[in-house]
N, C-alpha and C positions, 0 to 999 in steps of 0.2 A: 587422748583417744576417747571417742564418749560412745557407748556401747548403749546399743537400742535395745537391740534383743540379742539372742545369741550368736545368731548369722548376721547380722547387721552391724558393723560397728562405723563410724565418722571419724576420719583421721586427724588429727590436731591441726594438717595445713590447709582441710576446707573452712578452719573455724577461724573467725576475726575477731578480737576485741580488742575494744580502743574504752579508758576509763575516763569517764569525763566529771563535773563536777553534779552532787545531786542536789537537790532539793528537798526540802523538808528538814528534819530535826536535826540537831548536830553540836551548835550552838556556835562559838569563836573557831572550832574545828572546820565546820562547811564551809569557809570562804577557801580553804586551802588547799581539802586534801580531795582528791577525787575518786569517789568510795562509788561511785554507778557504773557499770558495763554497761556497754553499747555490744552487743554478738551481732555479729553479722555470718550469713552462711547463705553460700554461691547455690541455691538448690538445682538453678536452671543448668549448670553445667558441673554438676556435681557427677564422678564416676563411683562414688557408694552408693547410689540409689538407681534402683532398677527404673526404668524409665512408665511406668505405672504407676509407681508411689511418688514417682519426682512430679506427677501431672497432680496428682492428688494431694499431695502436701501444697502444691502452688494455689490449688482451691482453697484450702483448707484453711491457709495462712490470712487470708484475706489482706485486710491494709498492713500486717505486718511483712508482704511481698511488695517489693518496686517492681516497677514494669520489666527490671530486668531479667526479673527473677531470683533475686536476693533478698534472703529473710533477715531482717533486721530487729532484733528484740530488746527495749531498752530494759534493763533492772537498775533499780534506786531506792527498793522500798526496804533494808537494813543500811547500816553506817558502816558495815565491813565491806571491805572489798570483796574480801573471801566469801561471804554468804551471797555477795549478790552478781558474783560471778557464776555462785552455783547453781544461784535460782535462774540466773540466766539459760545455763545447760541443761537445766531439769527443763523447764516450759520447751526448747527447745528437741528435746528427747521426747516429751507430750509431745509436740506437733508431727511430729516423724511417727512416731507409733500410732498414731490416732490413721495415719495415713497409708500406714503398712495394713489394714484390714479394706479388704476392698469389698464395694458394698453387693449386697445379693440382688439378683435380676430377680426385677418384678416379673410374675406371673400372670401376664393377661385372665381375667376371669370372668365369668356372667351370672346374673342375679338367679336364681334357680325360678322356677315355674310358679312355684310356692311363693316364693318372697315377689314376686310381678304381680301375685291375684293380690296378695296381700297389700301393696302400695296401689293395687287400684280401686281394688275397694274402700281403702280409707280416704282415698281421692272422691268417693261417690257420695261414702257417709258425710265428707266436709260440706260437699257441692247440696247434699239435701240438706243441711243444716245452716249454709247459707241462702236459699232458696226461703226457707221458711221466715228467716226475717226481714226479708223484704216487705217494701209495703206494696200492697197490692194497688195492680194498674187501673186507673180511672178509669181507660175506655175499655173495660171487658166488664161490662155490668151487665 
């Protein structure tokens, strides 16, 4: 079971992991043993997630989602199995939580009266300031 927040928990039968072999450090060990999680987790038709944070965790995921809708998270950066199973569920627990805050509606707004004379007038002071270095026109003699 991997608990998000208090109301929220992920039952162990939405979660997949398959261990396959990692790469990097190990030494005569890494050809054999296979110390990386592959987690996979069905978001698209997952029934723990209210269907707001299922749209939003599928944003959120970016290329870590298939088109199917399944989040796939590789870990391989310790030589345990154990640690990197964990770190698989933790990132996996970040992306859900990140997704369970839903974001706040913009409030259309307009520039105040004030801040309008204010950018036109420094529009006016640019425009005389480029005006002055011009070079002046031959035929107005």
């Amino acid at each position: 079971m991997l608990r998000i927040h208090p109301e929220m928990v992920i039952p162990e039968t939405e979660i997949v992991e398959t261990f396959v072999r990692a790469s990097g450090p190990g030494g005569q060990h890494v050809n054999k043993a296979s110390t990386a999680v592959q987690l996979r987790f069905d978001a698209a038709s997952s029934a723990s997630l209210p269907e707001p944070v299922r749209h939003r965790l599928l944003r959120i995921a970016g290329r870590l989602a298939t088109s199917d809708g399944i989040i796939v998270i590789q870990a391989g950066r310790f030589r345990s199995r154990k640690r990197n199973r964990e770190d698989a569920r933790r990132r996996l627990a970040e992306l859900i939580r990140r997704a369970t805050v839903a974001p706040r509606k913009r409030r259309p707004t307009r520039p105040t009266a004030a801040a309008r004379n204010r950018r036109l007038s420094a529009k006016r002071m640019r425009a005389r300031l480029k005006q002055t270095r011009r070079k002046p026109d031959p035929g107005q003699d």
